[in-house]
C-alpha positions as CSV (number, residue, x, y, z in Angstrom):
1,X,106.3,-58.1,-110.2
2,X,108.6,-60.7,-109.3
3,X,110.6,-60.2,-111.9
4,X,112.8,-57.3,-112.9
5,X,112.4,-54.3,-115.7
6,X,115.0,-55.6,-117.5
7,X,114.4,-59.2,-117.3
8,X,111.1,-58.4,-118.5
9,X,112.7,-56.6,-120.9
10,X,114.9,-59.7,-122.3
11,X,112.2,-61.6,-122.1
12,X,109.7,-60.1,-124.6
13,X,112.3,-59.0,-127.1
14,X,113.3,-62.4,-127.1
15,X,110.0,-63.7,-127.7
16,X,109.5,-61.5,-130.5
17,X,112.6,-62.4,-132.2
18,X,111.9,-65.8,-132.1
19,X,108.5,-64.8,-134.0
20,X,110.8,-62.5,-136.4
21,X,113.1,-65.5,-137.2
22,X,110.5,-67.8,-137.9
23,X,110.7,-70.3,-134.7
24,X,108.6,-71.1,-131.9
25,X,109.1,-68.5,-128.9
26,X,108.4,-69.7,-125.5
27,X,104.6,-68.1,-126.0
28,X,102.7,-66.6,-128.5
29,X,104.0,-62.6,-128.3
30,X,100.7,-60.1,-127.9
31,X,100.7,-56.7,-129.2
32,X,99.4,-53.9,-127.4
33,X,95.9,-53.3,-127.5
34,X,95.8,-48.9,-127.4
35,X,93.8,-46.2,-128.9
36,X,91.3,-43.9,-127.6
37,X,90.7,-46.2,-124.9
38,X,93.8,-44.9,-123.3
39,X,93.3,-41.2,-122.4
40,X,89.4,-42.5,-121.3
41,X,90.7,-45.0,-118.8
42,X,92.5,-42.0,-117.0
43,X,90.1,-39.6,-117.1
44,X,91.1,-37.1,-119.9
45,X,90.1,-36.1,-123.2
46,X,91.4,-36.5,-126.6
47,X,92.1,-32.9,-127.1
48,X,94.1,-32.8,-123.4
49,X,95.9,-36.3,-125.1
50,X,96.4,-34.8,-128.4
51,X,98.0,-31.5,-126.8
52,X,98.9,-31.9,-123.5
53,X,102.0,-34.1,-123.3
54,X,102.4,-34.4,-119.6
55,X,98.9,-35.4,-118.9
56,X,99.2,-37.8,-122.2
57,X,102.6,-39.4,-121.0
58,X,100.8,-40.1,-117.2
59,X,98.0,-41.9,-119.4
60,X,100.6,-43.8,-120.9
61,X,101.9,-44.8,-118.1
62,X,99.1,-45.7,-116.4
63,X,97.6,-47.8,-119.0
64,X,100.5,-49.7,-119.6
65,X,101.3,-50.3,-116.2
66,X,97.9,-51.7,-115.5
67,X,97.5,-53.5,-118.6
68,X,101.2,-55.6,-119.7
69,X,101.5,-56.8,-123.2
70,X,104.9,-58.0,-124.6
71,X,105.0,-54.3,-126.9
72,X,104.0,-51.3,-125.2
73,X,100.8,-49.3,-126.4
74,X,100.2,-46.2,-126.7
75,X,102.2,-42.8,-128.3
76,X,100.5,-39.4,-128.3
77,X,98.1,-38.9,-131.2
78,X,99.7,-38.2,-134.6
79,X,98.6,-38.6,-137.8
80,X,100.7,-39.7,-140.9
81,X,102.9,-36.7,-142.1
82,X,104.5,-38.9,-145.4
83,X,104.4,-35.6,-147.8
84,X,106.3,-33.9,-145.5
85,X,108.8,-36.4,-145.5
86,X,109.2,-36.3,-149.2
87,X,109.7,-32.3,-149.0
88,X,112.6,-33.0,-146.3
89,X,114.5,-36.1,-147.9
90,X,117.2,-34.1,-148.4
91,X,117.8,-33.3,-144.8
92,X,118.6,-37.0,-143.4
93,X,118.5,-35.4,-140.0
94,X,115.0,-33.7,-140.7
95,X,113.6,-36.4,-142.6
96,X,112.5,-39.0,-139.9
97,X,111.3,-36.1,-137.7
98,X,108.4,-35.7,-139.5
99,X,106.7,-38.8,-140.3
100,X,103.9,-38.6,-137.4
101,X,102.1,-34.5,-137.5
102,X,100.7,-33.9,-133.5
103,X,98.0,-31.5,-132.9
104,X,100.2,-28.4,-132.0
105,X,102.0,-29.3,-135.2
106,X,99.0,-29.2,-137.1
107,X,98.4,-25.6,-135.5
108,X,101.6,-24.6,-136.1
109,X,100.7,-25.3,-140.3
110,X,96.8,-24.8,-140.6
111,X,97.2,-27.8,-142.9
112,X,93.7,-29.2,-144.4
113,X,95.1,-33.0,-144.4
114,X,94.1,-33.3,-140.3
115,X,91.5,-32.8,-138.1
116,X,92.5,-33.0,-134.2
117,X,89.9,-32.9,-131.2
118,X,89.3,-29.3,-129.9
119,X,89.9,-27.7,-133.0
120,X,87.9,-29.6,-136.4
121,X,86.0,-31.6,-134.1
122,X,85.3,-32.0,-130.7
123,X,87.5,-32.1,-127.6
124,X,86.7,-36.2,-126.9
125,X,86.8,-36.8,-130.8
126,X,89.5,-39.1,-132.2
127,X,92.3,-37.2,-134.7
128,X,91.0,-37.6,-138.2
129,X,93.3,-37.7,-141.4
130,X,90.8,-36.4,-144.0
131,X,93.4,-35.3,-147.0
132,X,92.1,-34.1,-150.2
133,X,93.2,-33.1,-153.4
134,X,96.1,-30.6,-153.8
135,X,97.2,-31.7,-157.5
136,X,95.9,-31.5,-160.9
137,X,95.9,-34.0,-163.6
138,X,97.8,-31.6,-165.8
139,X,100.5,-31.5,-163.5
140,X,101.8,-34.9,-163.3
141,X,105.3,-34.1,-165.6
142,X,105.8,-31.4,-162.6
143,X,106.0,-33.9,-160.2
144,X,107.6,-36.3,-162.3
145,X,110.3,-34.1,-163.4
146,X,110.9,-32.6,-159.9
147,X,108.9,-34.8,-156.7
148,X,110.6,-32.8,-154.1
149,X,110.6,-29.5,-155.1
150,X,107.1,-29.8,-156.7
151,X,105.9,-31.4,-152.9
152,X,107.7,-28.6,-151.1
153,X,107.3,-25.4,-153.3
154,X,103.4,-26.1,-154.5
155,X,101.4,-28.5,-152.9
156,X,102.4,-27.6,-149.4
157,X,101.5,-24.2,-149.4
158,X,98.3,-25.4,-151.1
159,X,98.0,-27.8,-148.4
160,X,98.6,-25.4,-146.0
161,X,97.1,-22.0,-145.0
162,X,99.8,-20.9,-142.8
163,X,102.5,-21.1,-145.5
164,X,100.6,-19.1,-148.3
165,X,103.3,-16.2,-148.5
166,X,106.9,-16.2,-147.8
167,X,106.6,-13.9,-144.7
168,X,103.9,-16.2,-142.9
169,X,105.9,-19.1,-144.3
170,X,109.2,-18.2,-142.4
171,X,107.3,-18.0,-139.2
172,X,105.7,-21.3,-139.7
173,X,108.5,-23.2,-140.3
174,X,109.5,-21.8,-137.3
175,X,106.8,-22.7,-134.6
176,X,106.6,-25.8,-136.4
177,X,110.2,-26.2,-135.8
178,X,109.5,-26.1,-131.8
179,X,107.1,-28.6,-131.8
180,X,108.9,-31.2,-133.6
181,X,111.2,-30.8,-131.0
182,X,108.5,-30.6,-128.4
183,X,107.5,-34.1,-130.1
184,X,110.9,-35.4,-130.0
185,X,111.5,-35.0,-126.4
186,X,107.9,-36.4,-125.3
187,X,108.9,-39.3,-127.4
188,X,112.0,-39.9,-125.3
189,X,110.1,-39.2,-122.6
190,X,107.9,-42.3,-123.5
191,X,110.9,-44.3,-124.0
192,X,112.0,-44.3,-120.4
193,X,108.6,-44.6,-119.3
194,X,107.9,-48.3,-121.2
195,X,111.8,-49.0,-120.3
196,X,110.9,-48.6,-116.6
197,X,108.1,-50.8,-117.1
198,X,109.9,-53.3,-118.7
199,X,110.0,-53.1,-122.4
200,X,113.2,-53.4,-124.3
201,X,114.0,-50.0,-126.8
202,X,112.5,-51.3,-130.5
203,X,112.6,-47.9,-132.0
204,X,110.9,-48.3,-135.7
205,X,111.5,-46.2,-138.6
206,X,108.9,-45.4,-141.2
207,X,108.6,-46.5,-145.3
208,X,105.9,-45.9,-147.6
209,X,104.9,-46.5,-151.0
210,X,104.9,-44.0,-153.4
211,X,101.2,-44.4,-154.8
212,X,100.2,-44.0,-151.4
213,X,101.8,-40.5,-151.8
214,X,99.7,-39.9,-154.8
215,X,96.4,-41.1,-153.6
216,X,96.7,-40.2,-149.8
217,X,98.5,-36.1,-149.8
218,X,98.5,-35.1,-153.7
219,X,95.9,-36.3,-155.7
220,X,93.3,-38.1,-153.1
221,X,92.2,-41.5,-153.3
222,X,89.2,-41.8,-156.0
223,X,91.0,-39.4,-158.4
224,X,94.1,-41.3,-158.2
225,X,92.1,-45.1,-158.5
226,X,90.9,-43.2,-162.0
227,X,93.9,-41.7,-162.9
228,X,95.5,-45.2,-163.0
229,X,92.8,-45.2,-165.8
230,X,93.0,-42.1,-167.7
231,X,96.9,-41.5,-167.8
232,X,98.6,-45.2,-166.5
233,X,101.7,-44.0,-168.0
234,X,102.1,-40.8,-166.4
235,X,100.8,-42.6,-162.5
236,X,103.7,-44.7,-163.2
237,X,106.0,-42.7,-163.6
238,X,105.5,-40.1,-161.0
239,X,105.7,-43.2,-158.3
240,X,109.2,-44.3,-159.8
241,X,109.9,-40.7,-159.2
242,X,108.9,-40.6,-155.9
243,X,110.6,-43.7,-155.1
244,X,113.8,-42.5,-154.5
245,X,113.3,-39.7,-152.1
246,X,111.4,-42.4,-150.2
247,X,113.8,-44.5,-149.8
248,X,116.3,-42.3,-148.8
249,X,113.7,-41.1,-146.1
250,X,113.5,-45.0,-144.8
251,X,117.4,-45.1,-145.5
252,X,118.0,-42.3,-142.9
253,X,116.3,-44.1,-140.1
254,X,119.2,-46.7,-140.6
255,X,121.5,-44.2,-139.9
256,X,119.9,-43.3,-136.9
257,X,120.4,-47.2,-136.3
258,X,116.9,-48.1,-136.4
259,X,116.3,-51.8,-137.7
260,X,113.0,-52.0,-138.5
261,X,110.4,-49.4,-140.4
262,X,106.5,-49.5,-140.7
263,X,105.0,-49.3,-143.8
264,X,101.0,-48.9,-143.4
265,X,99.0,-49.6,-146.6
266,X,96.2,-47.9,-148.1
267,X,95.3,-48.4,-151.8
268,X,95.8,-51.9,-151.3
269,X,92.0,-52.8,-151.0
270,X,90.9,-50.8,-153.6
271,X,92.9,-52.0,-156.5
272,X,92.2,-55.5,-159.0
273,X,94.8,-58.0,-158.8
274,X,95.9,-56.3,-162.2
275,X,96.1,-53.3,-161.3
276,X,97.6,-53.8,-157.4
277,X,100.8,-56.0,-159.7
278,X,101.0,-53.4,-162.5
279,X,100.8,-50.3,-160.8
280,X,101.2,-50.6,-156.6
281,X,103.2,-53.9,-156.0
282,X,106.5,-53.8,-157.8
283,X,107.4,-50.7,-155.8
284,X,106.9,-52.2,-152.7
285,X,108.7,-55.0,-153.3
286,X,111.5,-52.7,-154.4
287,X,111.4,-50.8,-151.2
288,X,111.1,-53.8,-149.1
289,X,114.0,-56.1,-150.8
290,X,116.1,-52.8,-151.2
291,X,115.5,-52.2,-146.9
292,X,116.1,-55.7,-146.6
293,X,119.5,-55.9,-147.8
294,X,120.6,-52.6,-146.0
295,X,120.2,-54.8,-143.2
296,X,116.6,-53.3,-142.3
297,X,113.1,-54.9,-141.9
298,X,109.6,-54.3,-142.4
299,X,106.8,-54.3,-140.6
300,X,103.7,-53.9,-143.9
301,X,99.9,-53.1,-142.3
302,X,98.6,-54.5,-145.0
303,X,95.2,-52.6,-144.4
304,X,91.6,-54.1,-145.5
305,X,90.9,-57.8,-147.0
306,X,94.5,-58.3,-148.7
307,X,93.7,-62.0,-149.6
308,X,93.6,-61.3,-153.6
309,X,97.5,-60.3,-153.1
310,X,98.4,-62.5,-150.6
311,X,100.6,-64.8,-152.8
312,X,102.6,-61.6,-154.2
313,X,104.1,-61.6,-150.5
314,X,106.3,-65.0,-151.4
315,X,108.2,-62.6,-153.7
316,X,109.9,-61.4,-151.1
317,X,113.1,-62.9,-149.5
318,X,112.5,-65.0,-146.7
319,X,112.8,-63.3,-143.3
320,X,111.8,-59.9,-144.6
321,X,109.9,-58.8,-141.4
322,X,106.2,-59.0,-140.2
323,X,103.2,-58.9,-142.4
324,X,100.6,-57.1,-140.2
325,X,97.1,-57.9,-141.6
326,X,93.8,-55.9,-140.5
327,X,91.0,-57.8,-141.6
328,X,92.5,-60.7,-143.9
329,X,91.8,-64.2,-143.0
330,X,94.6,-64.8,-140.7
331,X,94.9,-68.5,-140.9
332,X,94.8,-68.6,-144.2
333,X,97.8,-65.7,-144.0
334,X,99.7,-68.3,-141.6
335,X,99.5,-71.2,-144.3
336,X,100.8,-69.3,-147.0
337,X,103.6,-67.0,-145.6
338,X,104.6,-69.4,-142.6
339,X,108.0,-70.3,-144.5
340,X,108.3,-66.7,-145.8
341,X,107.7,-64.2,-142.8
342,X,106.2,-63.6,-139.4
343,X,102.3,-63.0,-139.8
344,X,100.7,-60.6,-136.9
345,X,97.0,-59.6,-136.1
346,X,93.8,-62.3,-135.6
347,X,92.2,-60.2,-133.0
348,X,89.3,-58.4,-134.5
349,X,88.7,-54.6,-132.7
350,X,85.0,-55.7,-133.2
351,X,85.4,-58.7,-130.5
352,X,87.5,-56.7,-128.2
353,X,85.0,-53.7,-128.2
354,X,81.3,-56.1,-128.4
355,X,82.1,-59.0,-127.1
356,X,82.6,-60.8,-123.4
357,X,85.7,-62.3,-121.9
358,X,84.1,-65.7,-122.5
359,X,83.8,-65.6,-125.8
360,X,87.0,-63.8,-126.5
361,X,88.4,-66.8,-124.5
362,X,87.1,-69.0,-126.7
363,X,87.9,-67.3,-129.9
364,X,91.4,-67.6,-129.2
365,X,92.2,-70.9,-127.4
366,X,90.5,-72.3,-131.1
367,X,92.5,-69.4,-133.7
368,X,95.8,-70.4,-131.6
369,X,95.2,-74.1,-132.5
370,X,95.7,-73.3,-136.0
371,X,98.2,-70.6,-135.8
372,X,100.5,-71.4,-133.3
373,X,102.4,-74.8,-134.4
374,X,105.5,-73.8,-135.8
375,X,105.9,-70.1,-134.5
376,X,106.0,-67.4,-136.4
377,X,103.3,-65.7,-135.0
378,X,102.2,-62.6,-133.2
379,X,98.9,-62.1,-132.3
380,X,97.5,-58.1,-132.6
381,X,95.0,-56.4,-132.8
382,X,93.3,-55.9,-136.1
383,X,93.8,-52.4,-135.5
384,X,95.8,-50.8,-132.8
385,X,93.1,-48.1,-131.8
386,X,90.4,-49.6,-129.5
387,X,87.7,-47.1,-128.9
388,X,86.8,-45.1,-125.5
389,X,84.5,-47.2,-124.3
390,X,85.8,-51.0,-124.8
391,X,85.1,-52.4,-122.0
392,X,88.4,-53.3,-119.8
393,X,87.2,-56.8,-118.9
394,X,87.7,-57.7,-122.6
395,X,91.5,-56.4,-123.2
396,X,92.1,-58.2,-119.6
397,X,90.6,-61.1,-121.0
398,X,92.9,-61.1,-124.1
399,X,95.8,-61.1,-121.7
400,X,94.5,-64.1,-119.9
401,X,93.5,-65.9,-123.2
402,X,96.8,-65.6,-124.1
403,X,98.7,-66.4,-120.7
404,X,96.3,-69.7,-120.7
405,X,96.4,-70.7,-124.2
406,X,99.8,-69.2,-125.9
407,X,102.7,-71.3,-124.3
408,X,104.4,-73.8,-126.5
């Protein structure tokens, strides 16, 4: 390279920024394209990726050194740990530690939410968040009355096998305690790796909205859809309840000095318009506009086809962060938001993984003609996990796309 880590470094912060702030960077910025295509392209499993944090970190490396985007790809597998985060609001030094569960974590709990390579399925398999249903109907007024507390003292040890008495519980919480901080150093680990390669530190907190809580690690998805049915009055008010421990989750990454959080969607695509504004959107808003003027963005994944919400975004105040969208129509995304926030994604996995580097050439030098004028755009992946076997011709060929096509 001709030119230095940290001019790199300067360079793609600065051309995300521009995205960020609405304006025209120098070049449309690309997000990494990672996944399971990572620990393949160096010659190790998922299990020895999922568990073995030297050999994961190498693959890191490697990849990312042979393969430059302007955000790094990559992390070792974890798999969302929200409830957990609920449980340990309290502790604003605890709190943010928990948001992504590893394998060894996993272990460490016997929790039924997770299934990692090796263990629930097989060594090249990719980690699989399954959750179920650890609440009944009858207990909504519990976790109204009492989120944390209920989260902590009874569905966790429903949850999970290893903390079904107080004895097995203390020595739990105690292996799990060494691999969070197993996790922790790995992760800085990581930091000096992407660093070295030229990547400025972007560290990014983690939000969530509370129905996701509900529908993703208390009540599971199809019970809470028909709950929103049978008993809308109690739904809604266990997510105000769970609002507030959420936020002060979110709230403690600020005081790490983190300035930006993620907040993946899930229940988005499987709600009416009605029902997504009623019972799923004002709490979102809440959490983002309350982020926002702490001084903190948000980067949403809204998940699925969001287009029957997509006007509920201009609620928000200008500059709020990045909407992220999976398998929405991106251009039609740009021409709404493009005076409200930066729009990311446009690069369907399915292209990356079947098609050729001619016609993912193709596909965007023509999407870049409608969505670069004006800036405020990043171009991602529609998801950020490519599969083991994509074929590297096709990410190299997104590089290329973009180094032809994506200058202003």
């Amino acid at each position: 390279m001709s030119k230095t880590p940290e001019q790199l470094a300067k360079e793609r912060l600065e051309r995300q920024q521009a995205c960020f702030d609405l304006k025209e960077p120098d070049k449309v910025p690309l997000w990494g394209i990672g996944g399971d295509v990572i620990p393949a392209y160096s010659g190790i499993t998922q299990k020895e990726f999922a568990y073995d944090y030297p050999k994961a970190l190498a693959a890191i490396e490697k990849y990312n050194r042979d393969f430059q985007f302007d955000a790094p790809s990559g992390m070792i597998s974890g798999l969302d740990g929200r409830v957990f985060n609920v449980a340990f609001s309290d502790d604003d030094s605890l709190s943010p530690r928990l948001t992504f569960i590893t394998g060894p974590m996993h272990d460490a709990l016997g929790d039924r939410y997770y299934k990692f390579p090796g263990n629930e399925v097989s060594e090249n398999a990719t980690p699989q968040f399954v959750g179920s249903s650890f609440m009944e109907a009858e207990e909504y007024d519990e976790l109204i009355a009492d989120p944390v507390g209920f989260i902590a003292n009874t569905v966790l040890p429903r949850a999970c096998r290893n903390l079904s008495s107080p004895k097995e519980a203390m020595e739990t919480w105690a292996k799990f305690g060494v691999e969070v901080e197993r996790f922790g150093n790995a992760g800085k680990e990581a930091g000096a790796i992407f660093a070295k390669l030229g990547y400025a530190a972007s560290p990014m907190g983690g939000a969530y909205t509370p129905l996701d809580i509900i529908g993703d690690f208390l009540r599971g998805i199809t019970n809470t859809v028909l709950d929103l049915r049978r008993y809308p009055d109690k739904v809604k008010a266990a997510a105000e309840a769970l609002y507030e421990p959420l936020f002060k989750y979110s709230m403690a990454y600020k005081k790490l000095g983190f300035e930006w959080v993620m907040i993946p969607l899930h229940l988005n695509e499987y709600l009416s318009p009605k029902l997504y504004q009623e019972f799923y959107w004002p709490l979102l808003r809440k959490m983002i506009t309350e982020l926002y003027k702490e001084g903190v963005r948000s980067r949403v994944f809204f998940e699925g086809h969001h287009e029957p919400h997509l006007e509920t975004i201009l609620d928000l105040p200008k500059g709020w962060g990045v909407a992220y969208f999976e398998k929405t129509d991106i251009v039609k995304a740009k021409q709404v938001l493009k005076d409200n926030c930066c729009v990311a994604g446009g690069l369907p996995i399915s292209l990356i993984v079947s098609g050729t580097p001619e016609k993912i050439d193709e596909y965007i030098k023509e999407l870049f003609e409608q969505v670069k004028p004006g800036g405020g755009f990043i171009l991602s992946p529609s998801i950020g996990t490519a599969p083991a076997e994509t074929p590297l011709e096709n990410i190299r060929a997104v590089i290329d796309a973009v180094e032809k096509y994506g200058y202003y």
